[in-house]
N, CA, C and O atoms as a Tinker XYZ file with bonds, in Angstrom:
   304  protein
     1  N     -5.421000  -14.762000   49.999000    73     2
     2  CA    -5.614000  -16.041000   49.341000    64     1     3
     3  C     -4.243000  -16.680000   49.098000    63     2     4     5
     4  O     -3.273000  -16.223000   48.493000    81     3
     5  N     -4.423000  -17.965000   49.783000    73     3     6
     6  CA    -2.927000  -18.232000   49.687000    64     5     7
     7  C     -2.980000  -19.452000   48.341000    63     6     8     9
     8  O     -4.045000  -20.013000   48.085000    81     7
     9  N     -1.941000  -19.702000   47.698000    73     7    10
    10  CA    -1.740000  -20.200000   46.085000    64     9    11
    11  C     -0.909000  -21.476000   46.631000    63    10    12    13
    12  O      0.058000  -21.242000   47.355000    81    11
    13  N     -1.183000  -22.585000   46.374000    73    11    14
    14  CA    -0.285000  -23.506000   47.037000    64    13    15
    15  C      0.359000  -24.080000   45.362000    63    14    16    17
    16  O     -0.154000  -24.126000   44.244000    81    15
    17  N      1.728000  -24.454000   45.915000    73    15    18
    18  CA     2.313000  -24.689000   44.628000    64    17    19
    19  C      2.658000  -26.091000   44.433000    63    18    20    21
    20  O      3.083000  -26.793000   45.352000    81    19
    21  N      2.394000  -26.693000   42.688000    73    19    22
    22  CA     2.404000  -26.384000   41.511000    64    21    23
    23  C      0.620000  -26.422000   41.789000    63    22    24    25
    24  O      0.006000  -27.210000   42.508000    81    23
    25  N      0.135000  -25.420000   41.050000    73    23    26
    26  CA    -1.577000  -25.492000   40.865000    64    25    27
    27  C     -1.721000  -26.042000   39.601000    63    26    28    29
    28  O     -0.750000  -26.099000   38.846000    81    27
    29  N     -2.646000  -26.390000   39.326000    73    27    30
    30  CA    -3.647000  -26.792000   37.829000    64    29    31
    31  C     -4.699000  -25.951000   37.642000    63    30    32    33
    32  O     -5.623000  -25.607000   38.379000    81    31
    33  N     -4.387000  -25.675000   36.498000    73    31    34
    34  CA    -4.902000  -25.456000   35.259000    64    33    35
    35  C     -6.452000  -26.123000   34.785000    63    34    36    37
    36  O     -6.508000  -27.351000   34.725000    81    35
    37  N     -7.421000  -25.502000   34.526000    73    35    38
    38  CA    -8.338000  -26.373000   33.592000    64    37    39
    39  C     -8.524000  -26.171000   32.501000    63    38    40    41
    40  O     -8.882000  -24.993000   32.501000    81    39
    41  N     -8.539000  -26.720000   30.909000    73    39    42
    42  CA    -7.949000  -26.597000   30.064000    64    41    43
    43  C     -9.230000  -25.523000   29.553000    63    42    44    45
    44  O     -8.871000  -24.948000   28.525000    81    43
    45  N    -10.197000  -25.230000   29.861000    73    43    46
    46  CA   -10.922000  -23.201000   29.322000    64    45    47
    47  C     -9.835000  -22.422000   29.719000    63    46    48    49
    48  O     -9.672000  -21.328000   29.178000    81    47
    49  N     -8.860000  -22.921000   30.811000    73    47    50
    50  CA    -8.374000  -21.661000   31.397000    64    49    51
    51  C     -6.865000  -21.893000   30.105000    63    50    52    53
    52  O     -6.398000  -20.943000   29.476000    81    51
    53  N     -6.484000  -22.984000   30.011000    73    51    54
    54  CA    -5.300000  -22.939000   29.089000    64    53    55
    55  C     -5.547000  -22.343000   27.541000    63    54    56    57
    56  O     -4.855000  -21.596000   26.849000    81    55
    57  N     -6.962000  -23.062000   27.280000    73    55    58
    58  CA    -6.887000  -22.456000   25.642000    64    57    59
    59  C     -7.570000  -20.962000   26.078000    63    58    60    61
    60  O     -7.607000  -20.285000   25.050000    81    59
    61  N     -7.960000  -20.425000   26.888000    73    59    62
    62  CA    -8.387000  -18.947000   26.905000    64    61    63
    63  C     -6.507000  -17.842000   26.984000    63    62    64    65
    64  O     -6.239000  -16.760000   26.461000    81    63
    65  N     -5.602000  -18.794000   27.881000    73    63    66
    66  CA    -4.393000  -18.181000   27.700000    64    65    67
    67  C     -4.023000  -17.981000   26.516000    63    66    68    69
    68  O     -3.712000  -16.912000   25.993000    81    67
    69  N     -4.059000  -19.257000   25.970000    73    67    70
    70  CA    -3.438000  -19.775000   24.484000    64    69    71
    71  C     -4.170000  -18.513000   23.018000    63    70    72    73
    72  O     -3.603000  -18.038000   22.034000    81    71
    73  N     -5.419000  -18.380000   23.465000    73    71    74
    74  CA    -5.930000  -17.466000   22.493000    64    73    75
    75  C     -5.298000  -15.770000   22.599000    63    74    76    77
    76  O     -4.954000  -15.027000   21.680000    81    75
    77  N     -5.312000  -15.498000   24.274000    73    75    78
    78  CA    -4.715000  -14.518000   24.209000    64    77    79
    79  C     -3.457000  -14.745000   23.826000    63    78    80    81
    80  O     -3.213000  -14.241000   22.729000    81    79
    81  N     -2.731000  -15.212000   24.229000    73    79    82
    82  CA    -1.136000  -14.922000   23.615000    64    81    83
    83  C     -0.975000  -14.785000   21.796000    63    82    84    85
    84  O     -0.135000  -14.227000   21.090000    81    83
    85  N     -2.344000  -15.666000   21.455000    73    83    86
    86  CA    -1.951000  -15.607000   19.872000    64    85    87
    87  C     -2.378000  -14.123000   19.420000    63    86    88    89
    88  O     -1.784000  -13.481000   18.555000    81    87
    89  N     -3.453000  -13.699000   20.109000    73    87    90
    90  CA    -4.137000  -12.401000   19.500000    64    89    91
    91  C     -2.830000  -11.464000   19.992000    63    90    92    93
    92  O     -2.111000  -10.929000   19.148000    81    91
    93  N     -2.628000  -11.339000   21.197000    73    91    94
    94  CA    -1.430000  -10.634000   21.519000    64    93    95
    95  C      0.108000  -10.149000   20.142000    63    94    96    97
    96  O      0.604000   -9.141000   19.638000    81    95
    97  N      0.289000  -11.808000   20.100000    73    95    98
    98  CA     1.370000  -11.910000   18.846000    64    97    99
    99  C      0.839000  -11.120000   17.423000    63    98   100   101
   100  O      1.356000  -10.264000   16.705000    81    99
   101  N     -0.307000  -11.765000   17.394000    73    99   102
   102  CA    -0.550000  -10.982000   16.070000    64   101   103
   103  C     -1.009000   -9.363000   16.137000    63   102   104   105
   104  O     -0.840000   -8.597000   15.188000    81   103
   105  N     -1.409000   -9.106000   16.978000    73   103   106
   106  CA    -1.305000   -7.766000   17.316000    64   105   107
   107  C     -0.313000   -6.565000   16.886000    63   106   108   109
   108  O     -0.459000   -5.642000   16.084000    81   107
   109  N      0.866000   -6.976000   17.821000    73   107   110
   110  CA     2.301000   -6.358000   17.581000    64   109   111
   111  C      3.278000   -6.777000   16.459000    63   110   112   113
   112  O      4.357000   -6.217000   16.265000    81   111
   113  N      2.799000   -7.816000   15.739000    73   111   114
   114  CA     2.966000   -8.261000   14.452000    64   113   115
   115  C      2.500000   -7.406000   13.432000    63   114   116   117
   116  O      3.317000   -6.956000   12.629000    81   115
   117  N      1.063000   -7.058000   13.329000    73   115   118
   118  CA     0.895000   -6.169000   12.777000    64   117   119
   119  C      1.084000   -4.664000   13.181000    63   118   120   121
   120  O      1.025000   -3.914000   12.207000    81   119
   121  N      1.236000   -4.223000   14.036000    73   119   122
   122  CA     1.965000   -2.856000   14.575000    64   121   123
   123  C      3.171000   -2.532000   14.231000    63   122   124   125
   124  O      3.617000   -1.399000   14.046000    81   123
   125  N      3.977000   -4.062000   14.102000    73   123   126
   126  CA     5.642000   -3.989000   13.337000    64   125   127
   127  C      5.502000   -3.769000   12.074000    63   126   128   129
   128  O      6.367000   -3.092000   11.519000    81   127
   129  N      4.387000   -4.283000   11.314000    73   127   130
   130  CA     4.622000   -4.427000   10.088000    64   129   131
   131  C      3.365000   -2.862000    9.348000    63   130   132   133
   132  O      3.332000   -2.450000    8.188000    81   131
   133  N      2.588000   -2.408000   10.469000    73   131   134
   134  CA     2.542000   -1.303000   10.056000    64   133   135
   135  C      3.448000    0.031000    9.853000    63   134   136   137
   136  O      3.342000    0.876000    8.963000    81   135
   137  N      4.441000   -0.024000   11.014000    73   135   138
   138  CA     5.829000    0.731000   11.433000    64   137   139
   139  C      6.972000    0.213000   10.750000    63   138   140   141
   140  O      8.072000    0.710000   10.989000    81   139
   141  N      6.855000   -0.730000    9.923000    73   139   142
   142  CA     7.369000   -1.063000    8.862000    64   141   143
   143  C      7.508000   -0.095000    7.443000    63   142   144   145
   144  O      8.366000    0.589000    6.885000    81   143
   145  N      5.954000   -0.544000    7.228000    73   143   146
   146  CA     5.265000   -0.052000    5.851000    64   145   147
   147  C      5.245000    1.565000    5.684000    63   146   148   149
   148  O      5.275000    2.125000    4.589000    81   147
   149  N      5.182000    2.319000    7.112000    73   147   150
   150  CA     5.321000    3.881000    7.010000    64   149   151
   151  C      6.661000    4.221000    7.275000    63   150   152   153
   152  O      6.615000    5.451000    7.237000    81   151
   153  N      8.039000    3.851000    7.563000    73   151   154
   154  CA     9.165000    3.904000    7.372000    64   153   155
   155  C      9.617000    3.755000    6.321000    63   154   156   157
   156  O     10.605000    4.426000    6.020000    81   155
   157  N      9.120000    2.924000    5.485000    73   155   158
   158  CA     8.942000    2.784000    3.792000    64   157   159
   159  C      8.828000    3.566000    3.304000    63   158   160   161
   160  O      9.713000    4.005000    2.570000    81   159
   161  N      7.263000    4.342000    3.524000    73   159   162
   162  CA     6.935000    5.108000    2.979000    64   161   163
   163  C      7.689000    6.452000    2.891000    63   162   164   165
   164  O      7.977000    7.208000    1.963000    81   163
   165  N      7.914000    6.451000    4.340000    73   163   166
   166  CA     8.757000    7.877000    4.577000    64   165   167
   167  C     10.078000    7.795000    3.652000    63   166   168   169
   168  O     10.273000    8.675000    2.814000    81   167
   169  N     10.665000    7.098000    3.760000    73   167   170
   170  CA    11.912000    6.447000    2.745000    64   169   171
   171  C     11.687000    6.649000    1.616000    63   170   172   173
   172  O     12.582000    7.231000    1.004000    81   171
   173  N     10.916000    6.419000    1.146000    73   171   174
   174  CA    10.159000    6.995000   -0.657000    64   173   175
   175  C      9.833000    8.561000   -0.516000    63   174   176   177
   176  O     10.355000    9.344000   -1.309000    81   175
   177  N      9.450000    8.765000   -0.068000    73   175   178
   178  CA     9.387000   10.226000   -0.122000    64   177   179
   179  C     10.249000   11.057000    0.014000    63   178   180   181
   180  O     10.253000   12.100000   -0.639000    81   179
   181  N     11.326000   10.688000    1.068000    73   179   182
   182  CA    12.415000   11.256000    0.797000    64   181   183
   183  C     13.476000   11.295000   -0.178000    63   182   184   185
   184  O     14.172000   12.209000   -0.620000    81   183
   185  N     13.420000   10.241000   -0.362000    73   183   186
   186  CA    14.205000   10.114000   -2.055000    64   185   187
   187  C     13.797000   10.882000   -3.284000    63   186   188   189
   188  O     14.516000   11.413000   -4.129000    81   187
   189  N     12.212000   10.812000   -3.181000    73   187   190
   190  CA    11.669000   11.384000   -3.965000    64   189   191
   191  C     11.869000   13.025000   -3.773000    63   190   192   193
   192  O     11.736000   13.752000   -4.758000    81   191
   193  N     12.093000   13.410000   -2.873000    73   191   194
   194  CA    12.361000   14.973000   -2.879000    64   193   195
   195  C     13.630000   14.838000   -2.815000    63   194   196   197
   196  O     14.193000   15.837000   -3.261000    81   195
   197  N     14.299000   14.079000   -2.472000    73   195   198
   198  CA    15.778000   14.240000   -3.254000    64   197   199
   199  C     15.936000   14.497000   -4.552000    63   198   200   201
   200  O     16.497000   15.534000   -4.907000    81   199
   201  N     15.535000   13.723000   -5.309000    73   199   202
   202  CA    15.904000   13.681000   -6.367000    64   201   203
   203  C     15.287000   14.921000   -7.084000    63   202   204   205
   204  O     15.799000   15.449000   -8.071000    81   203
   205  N     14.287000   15.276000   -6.564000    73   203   206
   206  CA    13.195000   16.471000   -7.469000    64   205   207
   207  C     13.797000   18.165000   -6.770000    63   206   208   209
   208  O     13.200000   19.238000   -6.856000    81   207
   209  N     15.159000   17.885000   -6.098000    73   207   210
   210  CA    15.736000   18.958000   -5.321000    64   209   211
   211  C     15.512000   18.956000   -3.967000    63   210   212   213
   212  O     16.336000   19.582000   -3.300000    81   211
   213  N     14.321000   18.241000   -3.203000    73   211   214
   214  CA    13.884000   18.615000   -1.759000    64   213   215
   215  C     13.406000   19.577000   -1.397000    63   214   216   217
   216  O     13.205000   20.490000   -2.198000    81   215
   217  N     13.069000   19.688000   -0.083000    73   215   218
   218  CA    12.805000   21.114000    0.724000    64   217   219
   219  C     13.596000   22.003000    0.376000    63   218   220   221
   220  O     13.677000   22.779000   -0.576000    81   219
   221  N     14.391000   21.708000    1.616000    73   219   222
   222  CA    15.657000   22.463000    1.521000    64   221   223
   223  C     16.089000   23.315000    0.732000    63   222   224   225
   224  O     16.203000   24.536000    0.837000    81   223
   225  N     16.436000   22.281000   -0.447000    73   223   226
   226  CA    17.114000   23.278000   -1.863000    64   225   227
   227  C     16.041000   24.074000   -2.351000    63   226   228   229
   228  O     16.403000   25.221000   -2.611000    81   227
   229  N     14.952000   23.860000   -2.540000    73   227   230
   230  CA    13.622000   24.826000   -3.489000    64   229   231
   231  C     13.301000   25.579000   -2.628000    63   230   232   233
   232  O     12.853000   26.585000   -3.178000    81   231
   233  N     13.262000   25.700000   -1.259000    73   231   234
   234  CA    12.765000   26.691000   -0.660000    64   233   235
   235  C     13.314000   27.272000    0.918000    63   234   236   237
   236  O     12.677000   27.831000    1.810000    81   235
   237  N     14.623000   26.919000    0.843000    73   235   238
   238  CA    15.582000   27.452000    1.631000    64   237   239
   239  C     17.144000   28.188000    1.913000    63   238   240   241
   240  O     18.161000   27.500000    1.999000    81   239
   241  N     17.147000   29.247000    2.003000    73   239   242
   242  CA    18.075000   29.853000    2.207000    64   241   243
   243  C     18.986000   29.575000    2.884000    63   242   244   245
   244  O     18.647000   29.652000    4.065000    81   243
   245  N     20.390000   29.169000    2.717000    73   243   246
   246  CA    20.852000   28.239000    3.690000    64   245   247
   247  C     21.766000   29.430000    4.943000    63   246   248   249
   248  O     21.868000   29.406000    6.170000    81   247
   249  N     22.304000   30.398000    3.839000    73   247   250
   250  CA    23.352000   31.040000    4.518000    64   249   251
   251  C     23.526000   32.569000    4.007000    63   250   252   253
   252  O     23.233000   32.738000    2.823000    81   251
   253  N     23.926000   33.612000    4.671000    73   251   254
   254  CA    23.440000   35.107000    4.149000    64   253   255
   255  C     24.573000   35.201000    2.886000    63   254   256   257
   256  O     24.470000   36.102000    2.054000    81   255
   257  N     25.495000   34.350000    2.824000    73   255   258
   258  CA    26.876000   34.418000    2.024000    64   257   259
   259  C     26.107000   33.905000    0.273000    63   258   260   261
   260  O     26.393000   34.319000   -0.851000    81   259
   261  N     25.193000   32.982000    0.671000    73   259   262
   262  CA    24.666000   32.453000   -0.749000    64   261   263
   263  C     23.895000   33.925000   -0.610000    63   262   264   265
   264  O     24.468000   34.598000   -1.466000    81   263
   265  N     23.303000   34.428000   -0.235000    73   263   266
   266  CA    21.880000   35.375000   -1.077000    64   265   267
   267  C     23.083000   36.676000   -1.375000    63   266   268   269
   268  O     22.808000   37.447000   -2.294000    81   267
   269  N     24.046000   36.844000   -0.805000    73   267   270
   270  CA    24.960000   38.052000   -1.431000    64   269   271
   271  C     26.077000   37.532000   -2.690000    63   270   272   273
   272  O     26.770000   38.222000   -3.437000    81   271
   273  N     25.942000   36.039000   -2.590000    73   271   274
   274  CA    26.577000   35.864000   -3.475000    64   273   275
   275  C     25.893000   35.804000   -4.835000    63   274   276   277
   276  O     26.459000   36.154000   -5.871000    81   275
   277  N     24.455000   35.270000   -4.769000    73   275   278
   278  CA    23.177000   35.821000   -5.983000    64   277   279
   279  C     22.914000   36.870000   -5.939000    63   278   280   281
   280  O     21.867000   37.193000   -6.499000    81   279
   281  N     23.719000   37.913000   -5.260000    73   279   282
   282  CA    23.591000   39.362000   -5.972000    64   281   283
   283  C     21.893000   40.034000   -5.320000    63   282   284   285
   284  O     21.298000   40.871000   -5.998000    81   283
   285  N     21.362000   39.583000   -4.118000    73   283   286
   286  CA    19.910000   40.006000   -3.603000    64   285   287
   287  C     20.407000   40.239000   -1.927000    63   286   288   289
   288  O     19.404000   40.443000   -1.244000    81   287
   289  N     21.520000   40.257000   -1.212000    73   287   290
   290  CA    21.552000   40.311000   -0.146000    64   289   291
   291  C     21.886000   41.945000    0.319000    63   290   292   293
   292  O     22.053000   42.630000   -0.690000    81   291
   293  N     21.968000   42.415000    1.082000    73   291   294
   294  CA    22.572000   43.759000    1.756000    64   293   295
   295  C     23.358000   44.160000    1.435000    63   294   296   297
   296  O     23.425000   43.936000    2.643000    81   295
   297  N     24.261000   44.635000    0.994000    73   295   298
   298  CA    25.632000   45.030000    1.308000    64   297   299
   299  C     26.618000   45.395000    2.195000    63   298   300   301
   300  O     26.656000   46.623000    2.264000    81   299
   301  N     27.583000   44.768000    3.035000    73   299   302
   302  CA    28.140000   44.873000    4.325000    64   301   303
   303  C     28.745000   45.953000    4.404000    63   302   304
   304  O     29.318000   46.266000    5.448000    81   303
């Protein structure tokens, strides 16, 4: 099928574009602003276990030098 150029348009076919492009926009509009709102979130939570000590500190051992230095490690 050969397309001879400039073609026309009939305007179902323009406002049917026109609708998709808007649904499109708002689409990934809201996908940004959901990937927004849980980067947020994650951001609060981490602070929040900052401040309350975190993972890390409440339930991790970092290095064999801290548990011999609290007096619970092996003796070399």
């Amino acid at each position: 099928m050969k397309i001879s150029w400039p073609t026309t348009i009939t305007m179902t076919e323009f406002w049917l574009a026109w609708v998709i492009v808007v649904l499109l926009m708002l689409f990934f509009s809201w996908g940004f602003e959901l990937g927004k709102t849980k980067a947020i979130s994650e951001n609060e939570k981490q602070k929040s276990e900052h401040r309350s000590g975190g993972f890390l500190e409440r339930n991790y051992i970092h290095s064999i030098w801290e548990v011999e230095e609290a007096g619970n490690g092996p003796e070399l």
